[in-house]
Structure formats: structure tokens, C-alpha cells
N, CA, C and O atoms as a MOPAC input file, in Angstrom:
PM7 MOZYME 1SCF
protein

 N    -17.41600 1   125.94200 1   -67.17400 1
 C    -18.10700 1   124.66900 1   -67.06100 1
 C    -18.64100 1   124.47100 1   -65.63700 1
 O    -19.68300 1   123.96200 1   -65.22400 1
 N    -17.65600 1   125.00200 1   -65.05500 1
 C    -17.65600 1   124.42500 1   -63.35800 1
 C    -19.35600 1   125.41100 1   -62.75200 1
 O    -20.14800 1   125.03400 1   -61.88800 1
 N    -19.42100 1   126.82400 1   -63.68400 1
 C    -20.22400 1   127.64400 1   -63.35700 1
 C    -21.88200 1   127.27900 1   -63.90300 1
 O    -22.92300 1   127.75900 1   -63.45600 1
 N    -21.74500 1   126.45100 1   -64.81400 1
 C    -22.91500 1   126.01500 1   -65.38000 1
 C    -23.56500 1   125.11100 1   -64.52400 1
 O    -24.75100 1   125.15800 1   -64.19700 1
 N    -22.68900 1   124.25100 1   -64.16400 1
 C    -23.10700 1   122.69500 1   -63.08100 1
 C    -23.62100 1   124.00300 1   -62.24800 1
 O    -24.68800 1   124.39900 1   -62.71800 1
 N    -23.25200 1   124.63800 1   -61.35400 1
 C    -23.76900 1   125.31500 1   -60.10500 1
 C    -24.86500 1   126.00700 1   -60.34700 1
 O    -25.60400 1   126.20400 1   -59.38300 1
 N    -25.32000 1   126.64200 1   -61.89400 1
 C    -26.07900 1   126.71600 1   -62.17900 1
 C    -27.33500 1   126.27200 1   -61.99000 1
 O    -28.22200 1   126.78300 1   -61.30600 1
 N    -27.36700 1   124.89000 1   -62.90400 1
 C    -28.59000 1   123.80500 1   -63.20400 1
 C    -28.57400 1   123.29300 1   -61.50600 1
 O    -29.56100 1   123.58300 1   -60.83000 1
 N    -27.75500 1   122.74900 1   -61.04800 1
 C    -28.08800 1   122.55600 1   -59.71100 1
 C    -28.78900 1   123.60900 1   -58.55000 1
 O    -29.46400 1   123.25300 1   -57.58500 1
 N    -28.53600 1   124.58600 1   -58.81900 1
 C    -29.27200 1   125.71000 1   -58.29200 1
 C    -30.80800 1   125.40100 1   -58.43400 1
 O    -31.56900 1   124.80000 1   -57.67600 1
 N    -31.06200 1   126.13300 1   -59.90800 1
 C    -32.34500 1   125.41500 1   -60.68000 1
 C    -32.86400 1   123.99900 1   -60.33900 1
 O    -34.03900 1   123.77200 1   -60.05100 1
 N    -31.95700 1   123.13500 1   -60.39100 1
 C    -33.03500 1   121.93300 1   -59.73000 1
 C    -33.21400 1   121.76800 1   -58.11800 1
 O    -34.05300 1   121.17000 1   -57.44500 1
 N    -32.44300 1   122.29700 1   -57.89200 1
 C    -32.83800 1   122.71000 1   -55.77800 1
 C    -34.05800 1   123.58400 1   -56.21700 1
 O    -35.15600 1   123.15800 1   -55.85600 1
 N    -34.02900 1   124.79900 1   -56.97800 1
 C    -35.57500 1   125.48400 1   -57.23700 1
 C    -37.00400 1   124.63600 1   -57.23600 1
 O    -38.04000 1   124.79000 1   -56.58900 1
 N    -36.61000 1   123.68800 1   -58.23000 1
 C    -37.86100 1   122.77800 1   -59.01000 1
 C    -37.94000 1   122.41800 1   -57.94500 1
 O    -38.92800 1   122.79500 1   -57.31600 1
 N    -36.87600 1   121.47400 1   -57.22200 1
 C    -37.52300 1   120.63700 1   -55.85200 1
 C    -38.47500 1   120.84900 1   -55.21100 1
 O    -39.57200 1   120.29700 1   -55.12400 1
 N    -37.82600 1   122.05700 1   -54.54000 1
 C    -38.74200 1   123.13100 1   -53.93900 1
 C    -40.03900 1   122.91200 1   -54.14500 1
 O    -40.86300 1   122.37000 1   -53.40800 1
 N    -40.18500 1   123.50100 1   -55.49300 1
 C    -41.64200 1   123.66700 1   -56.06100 1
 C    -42.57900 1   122.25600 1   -56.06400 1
 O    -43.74600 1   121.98700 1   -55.77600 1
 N    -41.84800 1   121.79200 1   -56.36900 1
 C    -42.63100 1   119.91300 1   -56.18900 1
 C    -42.98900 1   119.43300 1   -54.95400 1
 O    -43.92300 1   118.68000 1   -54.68000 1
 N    -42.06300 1   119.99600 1   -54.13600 1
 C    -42.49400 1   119.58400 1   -52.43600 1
 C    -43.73600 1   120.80700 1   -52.18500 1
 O    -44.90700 1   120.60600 1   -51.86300 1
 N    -43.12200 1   121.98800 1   -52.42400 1
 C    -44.48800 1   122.92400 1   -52.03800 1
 C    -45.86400 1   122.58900 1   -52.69500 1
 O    -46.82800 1   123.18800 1   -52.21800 1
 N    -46.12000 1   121.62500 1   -53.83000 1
 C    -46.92700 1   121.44700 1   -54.34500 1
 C    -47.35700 1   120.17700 1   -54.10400 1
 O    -48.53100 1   119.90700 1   -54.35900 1
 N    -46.67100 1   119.39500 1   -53.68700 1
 C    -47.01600 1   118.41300 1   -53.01100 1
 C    -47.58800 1   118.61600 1   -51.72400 1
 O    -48.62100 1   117.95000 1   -51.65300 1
 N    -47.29700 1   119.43600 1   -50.36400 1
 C    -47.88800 1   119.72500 1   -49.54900 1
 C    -49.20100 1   120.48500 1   -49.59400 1
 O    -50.11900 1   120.27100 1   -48.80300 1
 N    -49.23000 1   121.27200 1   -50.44400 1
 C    -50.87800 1   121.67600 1   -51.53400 1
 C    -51.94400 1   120.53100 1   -51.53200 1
 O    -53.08800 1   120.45700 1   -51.08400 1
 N    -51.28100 1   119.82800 1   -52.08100 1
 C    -52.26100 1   118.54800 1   -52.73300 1
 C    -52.64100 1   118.04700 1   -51.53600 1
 O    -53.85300 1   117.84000 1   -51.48800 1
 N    -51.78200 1   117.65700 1   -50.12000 1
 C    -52.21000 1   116.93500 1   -49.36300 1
 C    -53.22600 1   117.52500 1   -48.55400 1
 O    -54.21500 1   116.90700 1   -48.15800 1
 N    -52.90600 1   119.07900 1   -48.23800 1
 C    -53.84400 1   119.73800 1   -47.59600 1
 C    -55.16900 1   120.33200 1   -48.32600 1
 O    -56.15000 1   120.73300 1   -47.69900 1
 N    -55.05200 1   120.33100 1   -49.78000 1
 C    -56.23600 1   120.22500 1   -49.99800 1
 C    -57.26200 1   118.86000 1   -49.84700 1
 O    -58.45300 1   118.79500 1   -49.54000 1
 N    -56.32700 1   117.86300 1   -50.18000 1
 C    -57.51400 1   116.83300 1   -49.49100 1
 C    -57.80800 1   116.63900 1   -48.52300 1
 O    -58.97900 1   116.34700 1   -48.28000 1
 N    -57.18200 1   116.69400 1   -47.88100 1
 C    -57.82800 1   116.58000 1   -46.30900 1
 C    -58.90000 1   117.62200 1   -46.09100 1
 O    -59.82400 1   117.06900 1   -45.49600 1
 N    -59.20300 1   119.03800 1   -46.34200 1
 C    -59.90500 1   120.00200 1   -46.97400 1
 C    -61.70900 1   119.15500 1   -47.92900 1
 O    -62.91700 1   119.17600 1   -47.69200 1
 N    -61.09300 1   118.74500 1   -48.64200 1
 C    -62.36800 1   117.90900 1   -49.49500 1
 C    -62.58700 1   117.21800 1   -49.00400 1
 O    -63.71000 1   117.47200 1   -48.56700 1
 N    -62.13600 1   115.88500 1   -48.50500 1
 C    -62.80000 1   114.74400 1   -47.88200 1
 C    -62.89500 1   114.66900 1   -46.62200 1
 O    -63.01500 1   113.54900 1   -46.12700 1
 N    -62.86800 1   115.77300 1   -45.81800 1
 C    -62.77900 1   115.96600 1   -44.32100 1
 C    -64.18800 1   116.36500 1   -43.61500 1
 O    -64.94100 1   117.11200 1   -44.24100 1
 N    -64.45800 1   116.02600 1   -42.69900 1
 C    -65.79800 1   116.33700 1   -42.07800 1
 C    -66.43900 1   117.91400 1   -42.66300 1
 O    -65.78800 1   118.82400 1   -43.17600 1
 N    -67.40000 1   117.88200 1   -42.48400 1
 C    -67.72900 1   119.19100 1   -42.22300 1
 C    -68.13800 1   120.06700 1   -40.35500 1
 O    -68.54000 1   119.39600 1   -39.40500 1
 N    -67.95400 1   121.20900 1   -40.30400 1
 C    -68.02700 1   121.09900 1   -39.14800 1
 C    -69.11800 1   120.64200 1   -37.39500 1
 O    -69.13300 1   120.52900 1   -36.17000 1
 N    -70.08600 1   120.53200 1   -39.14400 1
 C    -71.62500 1   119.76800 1   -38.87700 1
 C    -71.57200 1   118.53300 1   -38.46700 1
 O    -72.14900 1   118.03700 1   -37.49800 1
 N    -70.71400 1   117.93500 1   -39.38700 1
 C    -70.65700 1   116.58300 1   -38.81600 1
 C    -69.59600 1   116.15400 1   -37.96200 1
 O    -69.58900 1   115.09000 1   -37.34200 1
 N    -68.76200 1   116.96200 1   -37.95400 1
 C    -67.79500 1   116.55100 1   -36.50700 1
 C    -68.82900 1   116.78900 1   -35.36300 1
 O    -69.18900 1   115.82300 1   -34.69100 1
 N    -69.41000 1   118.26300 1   -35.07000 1
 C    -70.68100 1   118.16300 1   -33.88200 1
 C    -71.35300 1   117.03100 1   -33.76300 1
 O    -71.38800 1   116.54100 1   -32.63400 1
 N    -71.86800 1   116.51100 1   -34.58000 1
 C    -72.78700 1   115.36900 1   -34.43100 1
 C    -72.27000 1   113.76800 1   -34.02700 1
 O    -72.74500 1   112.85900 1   -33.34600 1
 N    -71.01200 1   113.96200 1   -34.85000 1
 C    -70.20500 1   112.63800 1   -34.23800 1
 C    -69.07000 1   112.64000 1   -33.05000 1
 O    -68.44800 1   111.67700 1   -32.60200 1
 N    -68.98800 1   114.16700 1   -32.64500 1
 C    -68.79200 1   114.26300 1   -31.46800 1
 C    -69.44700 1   114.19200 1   -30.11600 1
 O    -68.87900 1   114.00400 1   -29.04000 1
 N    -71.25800 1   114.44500 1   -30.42900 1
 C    -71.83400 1   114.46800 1   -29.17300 1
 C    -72.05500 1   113.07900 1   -28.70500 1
 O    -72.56400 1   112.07700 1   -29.20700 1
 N    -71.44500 1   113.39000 1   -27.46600 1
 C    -71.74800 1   112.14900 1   -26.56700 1
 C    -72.66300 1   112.23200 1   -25.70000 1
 O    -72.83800 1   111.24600 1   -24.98400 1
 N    -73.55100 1   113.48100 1   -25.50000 1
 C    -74.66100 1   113.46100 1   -24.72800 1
 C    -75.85800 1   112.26400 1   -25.00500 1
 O    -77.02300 1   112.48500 1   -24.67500 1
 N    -75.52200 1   111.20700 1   -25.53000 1
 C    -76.80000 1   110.49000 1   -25.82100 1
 C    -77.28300 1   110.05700 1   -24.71300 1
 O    -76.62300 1   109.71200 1   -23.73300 1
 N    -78.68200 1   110.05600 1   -24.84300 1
 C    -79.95400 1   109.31700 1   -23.96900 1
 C    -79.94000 1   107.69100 1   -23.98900 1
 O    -80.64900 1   107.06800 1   -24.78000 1
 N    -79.07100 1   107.04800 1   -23.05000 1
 C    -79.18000 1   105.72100 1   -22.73300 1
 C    -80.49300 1   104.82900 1   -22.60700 1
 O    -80.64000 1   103.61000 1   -22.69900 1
 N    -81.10700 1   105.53200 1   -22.44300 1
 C    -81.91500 1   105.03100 1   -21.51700 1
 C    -83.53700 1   104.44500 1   -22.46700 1
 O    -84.66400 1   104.14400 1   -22.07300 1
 N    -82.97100 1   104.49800 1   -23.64900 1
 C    -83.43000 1   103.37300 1   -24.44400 1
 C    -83.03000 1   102.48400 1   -24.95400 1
 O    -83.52100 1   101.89800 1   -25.91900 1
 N    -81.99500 1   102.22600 1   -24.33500 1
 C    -81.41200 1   101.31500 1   -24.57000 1
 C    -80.74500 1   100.12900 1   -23.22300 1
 O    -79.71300 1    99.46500 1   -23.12600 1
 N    -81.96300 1   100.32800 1   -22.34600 1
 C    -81.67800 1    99.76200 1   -21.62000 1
 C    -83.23800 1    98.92800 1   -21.18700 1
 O    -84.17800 1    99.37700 1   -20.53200 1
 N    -83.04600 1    97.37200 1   -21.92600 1
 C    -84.22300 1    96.68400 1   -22.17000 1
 C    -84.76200 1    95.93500 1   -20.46900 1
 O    -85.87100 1    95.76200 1   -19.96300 1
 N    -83.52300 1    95.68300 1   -20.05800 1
 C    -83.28400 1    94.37300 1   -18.78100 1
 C    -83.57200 1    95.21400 1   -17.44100 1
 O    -83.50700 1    94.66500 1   -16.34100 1

């Protein structure tokens, strides 16, 4: 009896496992899909802008 419990508990430490590893999947694929592209990080990174239309006064 005592060998069965150590069993299934084994097995569900396994599943865990697998649910967390698949959970960390999921998160890094989204961040993956809804994440910049590297096009648009350049573009919303450059800070070289030309002020100097924007300066009316």
C-alpha cells in the first residue's frame, strides 16, 4: 500500500512538472507574439529626433 502512495505521488510530482514546464511555454511564447518586432523597437528607440521643428517661440 505504502508503495503505491509513493508511487502516484511520484507521478504527480511528474505531471507538476509538466504543467509548470508548460506553463513557462505559454508565457514565453507570448511575449514572442505580442512583442515588438525588432523594427519597431529601432524606431521607438531612436532618440535622434530633429527638435527643431518644434520649436515655434
Amino acid at each position: 500500500m505504502r508503495k503505491q502512495l509513493e508511487a502516484k505521488d511520484e507521478v504527480n510530482m511528474i505531471l507538476a512538472n509538466e504543467i509548470s514546464n508548460l506553463r513557462l511555454q505559454l508565457e514565453d511564447s507570448r511575449k514572442h507574439r505580442f512583442g515588438r518586432t525588432s523594427e519597431q523597437g529601432r524606431a521607438m528607440n531612436d532618440c535622434n529626433i530633429d527638435k527643431s521643428e518644434y520649436d515655434f517661440f
